[in-house]
PDBQT receptor file of N, H, CA, C and O in Angstrom, charges set to zero:
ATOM      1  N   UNK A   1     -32.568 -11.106   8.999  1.00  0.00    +0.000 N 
ATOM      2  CA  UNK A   1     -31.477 -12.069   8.931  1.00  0.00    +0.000 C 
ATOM      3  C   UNK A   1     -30.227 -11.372   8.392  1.00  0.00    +0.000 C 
ATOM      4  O   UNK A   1     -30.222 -10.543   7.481  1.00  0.00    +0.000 OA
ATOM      5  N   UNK A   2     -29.141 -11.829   9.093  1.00  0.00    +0.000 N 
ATOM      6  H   UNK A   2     -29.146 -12.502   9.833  1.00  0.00    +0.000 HD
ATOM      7  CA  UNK A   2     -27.626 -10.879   8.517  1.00  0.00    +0.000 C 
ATOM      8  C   UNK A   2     -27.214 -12.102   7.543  1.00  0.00    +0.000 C 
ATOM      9  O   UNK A   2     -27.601 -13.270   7.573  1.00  0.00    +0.000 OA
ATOM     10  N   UNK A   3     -26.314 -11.468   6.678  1.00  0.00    +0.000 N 
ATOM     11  H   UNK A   3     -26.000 -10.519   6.654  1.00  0.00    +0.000 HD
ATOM     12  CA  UNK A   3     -25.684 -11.931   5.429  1.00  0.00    +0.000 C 
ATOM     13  C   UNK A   3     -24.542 -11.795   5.446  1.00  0.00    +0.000 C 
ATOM     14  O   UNK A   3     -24.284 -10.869   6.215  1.00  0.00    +0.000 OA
ATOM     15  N   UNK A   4     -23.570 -12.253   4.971  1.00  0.00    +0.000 N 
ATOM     16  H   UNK A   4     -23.779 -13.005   4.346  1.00  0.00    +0.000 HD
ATOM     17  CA  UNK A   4     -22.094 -12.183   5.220  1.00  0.00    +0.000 C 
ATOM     18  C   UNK A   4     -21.754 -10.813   4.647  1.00  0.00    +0.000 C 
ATOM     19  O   UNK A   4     -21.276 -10.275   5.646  1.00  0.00    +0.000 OA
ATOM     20  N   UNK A   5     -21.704 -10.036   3.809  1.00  0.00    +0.000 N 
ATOM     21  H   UNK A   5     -22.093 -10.473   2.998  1.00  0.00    +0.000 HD
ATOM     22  CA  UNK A   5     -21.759  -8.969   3.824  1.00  0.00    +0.000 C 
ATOM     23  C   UNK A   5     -21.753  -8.202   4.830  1.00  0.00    +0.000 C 
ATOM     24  O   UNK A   5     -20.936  -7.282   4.810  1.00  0.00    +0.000 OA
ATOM     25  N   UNK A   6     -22.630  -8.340   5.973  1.00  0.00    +0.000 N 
ATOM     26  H   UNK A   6     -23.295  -9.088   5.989  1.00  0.00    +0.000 HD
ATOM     27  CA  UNK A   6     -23.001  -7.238   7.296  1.00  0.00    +0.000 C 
ATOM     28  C   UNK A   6     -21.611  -7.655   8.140  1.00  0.00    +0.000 C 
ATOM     29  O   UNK A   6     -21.191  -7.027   9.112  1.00  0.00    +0.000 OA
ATOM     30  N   UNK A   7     -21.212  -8.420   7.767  1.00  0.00    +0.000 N 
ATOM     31  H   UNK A   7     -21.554  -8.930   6.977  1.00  0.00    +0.000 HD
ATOM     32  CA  UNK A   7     -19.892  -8.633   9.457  1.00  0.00    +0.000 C 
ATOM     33  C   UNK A   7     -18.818  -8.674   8.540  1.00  0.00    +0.000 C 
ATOM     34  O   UNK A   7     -18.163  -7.786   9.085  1.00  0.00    +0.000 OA
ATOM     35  N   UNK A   8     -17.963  -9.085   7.351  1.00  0.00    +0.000 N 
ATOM     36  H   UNK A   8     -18.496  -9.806   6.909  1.00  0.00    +0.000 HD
ATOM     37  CA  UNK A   8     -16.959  -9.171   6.646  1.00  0.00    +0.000 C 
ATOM     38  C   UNK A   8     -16.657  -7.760   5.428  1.00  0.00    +0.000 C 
ATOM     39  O   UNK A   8     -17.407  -7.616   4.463  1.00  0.00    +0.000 OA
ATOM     40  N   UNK A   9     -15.666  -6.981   5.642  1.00  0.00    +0.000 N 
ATOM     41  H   UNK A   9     -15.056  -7.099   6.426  1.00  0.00    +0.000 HD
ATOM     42  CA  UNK A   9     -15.541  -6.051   4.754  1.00  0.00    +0.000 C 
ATOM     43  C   UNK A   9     -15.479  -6.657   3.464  1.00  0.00    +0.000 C 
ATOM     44  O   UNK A   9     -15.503  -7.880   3.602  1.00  0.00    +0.000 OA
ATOM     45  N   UNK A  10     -15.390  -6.219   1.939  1.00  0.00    +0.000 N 
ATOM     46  H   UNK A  10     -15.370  -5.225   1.827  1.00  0.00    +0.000 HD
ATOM     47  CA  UNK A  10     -14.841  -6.929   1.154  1.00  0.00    +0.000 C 
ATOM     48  C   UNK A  10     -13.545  -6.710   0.208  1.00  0.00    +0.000 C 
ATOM     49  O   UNK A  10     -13.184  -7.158  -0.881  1.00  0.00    +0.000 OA
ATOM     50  N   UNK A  11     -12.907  -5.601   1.367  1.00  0.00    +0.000 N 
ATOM     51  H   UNK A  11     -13.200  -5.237   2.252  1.00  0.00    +0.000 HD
ATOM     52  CA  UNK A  11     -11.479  -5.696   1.061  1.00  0.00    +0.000 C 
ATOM     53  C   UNK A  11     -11.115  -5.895   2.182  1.00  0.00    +0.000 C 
ATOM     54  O   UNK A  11     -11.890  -5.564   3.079  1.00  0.00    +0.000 OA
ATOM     55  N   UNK A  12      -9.732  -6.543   2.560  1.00  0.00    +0.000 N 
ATOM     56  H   UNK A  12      -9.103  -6.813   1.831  1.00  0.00    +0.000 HD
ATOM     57  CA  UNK A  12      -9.205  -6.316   3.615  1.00  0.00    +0.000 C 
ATOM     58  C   UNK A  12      -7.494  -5.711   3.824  1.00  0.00    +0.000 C 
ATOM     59  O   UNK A  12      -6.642  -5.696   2.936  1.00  0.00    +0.000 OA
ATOM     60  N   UNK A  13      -7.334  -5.282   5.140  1.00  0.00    +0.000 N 
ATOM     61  H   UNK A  13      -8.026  -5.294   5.862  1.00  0.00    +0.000 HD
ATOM     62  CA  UNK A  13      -6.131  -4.476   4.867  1.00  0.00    +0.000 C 
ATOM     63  C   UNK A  13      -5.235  -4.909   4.268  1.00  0.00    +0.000 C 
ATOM     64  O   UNK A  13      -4.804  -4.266   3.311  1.00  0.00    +0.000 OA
ATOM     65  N   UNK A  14      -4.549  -6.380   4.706  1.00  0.00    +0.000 N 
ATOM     66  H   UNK A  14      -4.900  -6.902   5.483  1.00  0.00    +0.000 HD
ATOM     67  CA  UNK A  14      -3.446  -6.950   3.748  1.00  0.00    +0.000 C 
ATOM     68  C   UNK A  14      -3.964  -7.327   2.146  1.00  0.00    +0.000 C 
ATOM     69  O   UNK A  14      -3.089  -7.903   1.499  1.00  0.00    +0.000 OA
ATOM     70  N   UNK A  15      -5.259  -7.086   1.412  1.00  0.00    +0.000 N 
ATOM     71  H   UNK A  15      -5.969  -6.619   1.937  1.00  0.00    +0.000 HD
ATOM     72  CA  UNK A  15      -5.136  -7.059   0.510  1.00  0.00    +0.000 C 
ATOM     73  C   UNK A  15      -5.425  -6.273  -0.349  1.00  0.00    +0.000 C 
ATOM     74  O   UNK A  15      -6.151  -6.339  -1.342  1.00  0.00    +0.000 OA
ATOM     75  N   UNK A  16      -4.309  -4.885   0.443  1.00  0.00    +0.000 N 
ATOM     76  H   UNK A  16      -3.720  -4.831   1.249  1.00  0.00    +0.000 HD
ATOM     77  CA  UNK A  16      -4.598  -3.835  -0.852  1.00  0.00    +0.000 C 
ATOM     78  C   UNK A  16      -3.441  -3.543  -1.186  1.00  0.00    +0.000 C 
ATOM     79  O   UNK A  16      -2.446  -4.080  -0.698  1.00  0.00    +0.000 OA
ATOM     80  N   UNK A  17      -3.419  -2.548  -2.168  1.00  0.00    +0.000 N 
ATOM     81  H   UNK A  17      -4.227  -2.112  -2.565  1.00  0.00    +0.000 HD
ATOM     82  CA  UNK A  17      -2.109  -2.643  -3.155  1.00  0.00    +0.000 C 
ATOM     83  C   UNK A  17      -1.039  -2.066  -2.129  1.00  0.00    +0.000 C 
ATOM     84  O   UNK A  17       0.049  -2.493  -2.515  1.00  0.00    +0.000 OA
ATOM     85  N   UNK A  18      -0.868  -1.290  -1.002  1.00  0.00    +0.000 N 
ATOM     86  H   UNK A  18      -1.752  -0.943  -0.688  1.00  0.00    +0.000 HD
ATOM     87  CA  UNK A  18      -0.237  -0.584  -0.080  1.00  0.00    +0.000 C 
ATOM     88  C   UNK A  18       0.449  -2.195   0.614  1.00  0.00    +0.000 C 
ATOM     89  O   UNK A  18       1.673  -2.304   0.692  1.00  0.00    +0.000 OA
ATOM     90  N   UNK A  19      -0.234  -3.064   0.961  1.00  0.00    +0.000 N 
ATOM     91  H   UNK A  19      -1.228  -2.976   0.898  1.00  0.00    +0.000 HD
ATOM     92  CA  UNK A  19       0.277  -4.213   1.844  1.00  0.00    +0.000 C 
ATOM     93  C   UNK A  19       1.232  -5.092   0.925  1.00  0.00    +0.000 C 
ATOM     94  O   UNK A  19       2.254  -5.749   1.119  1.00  0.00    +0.000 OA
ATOM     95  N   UNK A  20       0.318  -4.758  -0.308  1.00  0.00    +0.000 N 
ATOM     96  H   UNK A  20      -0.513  -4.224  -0.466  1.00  0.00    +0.000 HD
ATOM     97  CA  UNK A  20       1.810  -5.967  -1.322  1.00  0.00    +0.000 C 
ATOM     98  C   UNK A  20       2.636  -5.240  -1.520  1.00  0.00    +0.000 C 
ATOM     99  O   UNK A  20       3.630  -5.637  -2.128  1.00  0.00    +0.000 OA
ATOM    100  N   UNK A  21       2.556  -4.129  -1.157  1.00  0.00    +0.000 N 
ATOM    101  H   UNK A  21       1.749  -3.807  -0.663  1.00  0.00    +0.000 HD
ATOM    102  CA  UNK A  21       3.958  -3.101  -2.008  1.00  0.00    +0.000 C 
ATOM    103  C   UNK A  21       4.024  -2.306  -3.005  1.00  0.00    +0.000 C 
ATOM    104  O   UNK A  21       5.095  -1.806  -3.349  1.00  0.00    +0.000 OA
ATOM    105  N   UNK A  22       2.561  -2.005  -3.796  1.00  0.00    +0.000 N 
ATOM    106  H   UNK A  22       1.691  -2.411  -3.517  1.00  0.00    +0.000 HD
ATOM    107  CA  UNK A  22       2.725  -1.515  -5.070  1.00  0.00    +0.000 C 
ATOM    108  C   UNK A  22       1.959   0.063  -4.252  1.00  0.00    +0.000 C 
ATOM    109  O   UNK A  22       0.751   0.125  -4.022  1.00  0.00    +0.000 OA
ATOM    110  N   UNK A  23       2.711   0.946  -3.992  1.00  0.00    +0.000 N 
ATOM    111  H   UNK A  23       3.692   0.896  -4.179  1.00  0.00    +0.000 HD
ATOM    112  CA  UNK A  23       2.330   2.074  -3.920  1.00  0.00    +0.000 C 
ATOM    113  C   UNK A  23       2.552   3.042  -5.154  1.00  0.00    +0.000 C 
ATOM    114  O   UNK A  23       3.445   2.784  -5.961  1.00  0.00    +0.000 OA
ATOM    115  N   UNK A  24       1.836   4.024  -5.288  1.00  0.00    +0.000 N 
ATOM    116  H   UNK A  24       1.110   4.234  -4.633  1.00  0.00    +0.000 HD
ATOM    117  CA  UNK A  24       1.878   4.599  -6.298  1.00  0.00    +0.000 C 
ATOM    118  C   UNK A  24       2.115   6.126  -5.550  1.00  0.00    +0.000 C 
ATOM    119  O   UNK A  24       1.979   6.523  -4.393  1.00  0.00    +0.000 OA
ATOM    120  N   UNK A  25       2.481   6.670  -6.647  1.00  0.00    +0.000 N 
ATOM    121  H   UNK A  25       2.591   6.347  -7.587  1.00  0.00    +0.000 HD
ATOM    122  CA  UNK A  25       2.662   8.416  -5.950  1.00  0.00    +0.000 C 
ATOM    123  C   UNK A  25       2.820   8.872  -7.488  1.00  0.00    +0.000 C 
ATOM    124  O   UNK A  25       3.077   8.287  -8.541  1.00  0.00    +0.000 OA
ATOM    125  N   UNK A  26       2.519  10.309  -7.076  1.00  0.00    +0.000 N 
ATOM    126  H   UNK A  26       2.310  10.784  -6.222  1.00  0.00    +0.000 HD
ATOM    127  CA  UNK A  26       2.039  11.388  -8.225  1.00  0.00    +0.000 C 
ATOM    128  C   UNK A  26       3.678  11.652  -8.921  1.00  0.00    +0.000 C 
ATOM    129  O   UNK A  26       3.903  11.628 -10.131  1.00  0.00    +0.000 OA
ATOM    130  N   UNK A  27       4.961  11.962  -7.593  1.00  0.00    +0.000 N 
ATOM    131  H   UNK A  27       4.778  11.982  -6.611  1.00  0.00    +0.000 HD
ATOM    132  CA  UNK A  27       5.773  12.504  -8.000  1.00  0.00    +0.000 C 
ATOM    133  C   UNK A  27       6.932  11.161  -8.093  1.00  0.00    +0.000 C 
ATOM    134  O   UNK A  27       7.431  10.481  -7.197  1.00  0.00    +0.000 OA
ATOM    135  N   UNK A  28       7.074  11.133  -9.354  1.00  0.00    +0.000 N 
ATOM    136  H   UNK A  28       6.668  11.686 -10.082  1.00  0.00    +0.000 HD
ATOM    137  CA  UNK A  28       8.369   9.957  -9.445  1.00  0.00    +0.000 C 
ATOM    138  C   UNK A  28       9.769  10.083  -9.024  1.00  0.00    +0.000 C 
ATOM    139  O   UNK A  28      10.704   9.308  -9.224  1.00  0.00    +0.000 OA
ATOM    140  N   UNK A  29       9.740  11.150  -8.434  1.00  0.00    +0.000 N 
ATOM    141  H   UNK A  29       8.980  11.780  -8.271  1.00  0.00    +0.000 HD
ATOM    142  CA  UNK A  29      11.287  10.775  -7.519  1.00  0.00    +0.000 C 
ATOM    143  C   UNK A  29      11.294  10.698  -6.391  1.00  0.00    +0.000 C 
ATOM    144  O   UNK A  29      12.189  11.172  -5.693  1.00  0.00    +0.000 OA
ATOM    145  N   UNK A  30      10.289  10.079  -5.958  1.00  0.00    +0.000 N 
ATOM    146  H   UNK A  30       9.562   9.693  -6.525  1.00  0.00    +0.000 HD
ATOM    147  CA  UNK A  30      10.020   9.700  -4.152  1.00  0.00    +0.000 C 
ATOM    148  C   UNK A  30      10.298   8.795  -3.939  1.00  0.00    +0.000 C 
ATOM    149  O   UNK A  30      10.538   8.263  -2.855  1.00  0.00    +0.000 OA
ATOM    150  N   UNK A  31      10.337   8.227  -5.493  1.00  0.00    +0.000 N 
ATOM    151  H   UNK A  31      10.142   8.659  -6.373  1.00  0.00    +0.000 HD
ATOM    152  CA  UNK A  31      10.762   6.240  -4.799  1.00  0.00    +0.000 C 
ATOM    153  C   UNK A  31      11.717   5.982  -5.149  1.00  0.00    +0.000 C 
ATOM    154  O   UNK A  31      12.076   4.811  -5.023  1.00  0.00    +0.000 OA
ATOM    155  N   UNK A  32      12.824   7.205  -5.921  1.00  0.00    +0.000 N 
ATOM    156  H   UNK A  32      12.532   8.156  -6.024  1.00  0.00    +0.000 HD
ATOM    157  CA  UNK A  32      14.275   7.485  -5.865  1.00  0.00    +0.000 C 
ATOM    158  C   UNK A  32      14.963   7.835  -4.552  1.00  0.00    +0.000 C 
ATOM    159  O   UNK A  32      15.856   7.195  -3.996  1.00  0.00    +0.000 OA
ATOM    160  N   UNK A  33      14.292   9.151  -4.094  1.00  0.00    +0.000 N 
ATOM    161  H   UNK A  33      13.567   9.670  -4.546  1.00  0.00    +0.000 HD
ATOM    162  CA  UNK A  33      14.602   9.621  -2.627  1.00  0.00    +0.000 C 
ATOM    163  C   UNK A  33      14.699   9.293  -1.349  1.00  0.00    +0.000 C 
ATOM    164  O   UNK A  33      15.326   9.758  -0.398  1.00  0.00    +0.000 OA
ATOM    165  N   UNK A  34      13.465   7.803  -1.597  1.00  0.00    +0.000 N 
ATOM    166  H   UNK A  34      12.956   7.425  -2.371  1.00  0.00    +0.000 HD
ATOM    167  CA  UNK A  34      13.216   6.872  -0.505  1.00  0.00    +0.000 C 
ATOM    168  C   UNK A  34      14.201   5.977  -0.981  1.00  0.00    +0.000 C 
ATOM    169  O   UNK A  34      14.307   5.289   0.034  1.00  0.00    +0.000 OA
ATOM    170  N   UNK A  35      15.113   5.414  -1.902  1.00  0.00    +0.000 N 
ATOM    171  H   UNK A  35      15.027   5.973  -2.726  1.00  0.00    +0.000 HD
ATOM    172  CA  UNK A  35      15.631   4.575  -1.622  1.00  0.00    +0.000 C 
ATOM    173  C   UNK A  35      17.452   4.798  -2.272  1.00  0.00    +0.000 C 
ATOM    174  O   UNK A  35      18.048   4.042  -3.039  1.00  0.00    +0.000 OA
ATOM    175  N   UNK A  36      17.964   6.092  -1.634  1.00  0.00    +0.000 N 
ATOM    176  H   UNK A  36      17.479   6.707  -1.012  1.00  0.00    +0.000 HD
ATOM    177  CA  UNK A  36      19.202   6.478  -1.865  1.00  0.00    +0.000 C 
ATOM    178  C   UNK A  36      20.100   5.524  -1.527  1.00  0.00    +0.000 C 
ATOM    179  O   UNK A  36      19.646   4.929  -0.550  1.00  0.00    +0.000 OA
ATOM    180  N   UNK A  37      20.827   5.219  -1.751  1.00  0.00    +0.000 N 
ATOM    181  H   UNK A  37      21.196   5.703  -2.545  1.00  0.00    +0.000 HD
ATOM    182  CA  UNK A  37      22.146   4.272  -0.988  1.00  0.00    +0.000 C 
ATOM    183  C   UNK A  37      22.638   5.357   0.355  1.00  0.00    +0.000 C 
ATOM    184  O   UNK A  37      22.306   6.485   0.720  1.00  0.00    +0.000 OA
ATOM    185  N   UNK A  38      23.505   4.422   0.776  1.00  0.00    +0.000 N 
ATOM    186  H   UNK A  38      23.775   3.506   0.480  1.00  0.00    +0.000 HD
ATOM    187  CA  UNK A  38      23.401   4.859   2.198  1.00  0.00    +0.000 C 
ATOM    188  C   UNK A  38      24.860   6.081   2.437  1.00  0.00    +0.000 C 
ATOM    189  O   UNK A  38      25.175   6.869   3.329  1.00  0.00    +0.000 OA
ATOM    190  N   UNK A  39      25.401   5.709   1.200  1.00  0.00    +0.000 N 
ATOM    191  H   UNK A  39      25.145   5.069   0.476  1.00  0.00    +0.000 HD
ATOM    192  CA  UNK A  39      26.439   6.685   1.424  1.00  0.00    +0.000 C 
ATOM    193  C   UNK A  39      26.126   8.191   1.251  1.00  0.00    +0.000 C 
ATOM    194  O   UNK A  39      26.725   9.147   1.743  1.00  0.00    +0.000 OA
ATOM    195  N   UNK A  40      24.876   8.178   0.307  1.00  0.00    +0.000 N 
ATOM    196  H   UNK A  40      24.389   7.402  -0.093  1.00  0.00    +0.000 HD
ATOM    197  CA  UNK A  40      24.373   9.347   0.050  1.00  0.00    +0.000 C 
ATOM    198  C   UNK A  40      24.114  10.521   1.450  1.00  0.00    +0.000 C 
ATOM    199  O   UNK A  40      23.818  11.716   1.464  1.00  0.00    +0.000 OA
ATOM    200  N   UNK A  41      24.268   9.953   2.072  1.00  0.00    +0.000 N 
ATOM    201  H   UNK A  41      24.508   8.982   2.061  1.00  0.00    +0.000 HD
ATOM    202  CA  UNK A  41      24.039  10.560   3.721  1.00  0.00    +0.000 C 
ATOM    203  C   UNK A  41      22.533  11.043   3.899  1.00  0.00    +0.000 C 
ATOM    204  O   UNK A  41      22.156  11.503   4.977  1.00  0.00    +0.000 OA
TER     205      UNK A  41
C-alpha cells in the first residue's frame, strides 16, 4: 500500500527560502553588486 509520502515531496519548490527571497551567499557584496543603481552603469 502507498502512503502519501511515496507521491508528495515534503518540500516543495515555492517553499524554499530561494522562492521567498531569502537567499544567502558566502560573499556580502553580491547583494550590493546585484543591486547598483542604474546610473552606476
Amino acid at each position: 500500500m502507498f502512503g502519501v509520502e511515496d507521491f508528495l515531496p515534503e518540500q516543495t519548490a515555492d517553499d524554499t527560502d530561494l522562492a521567498w527571497g531569502d537567499w544567502r551567499e558566502r560573499d556580502t557584496d553580491a547583494f550590493y553588486l546585484d543591486n547598483r543603481p542604474p546610473h552606476w552603469g
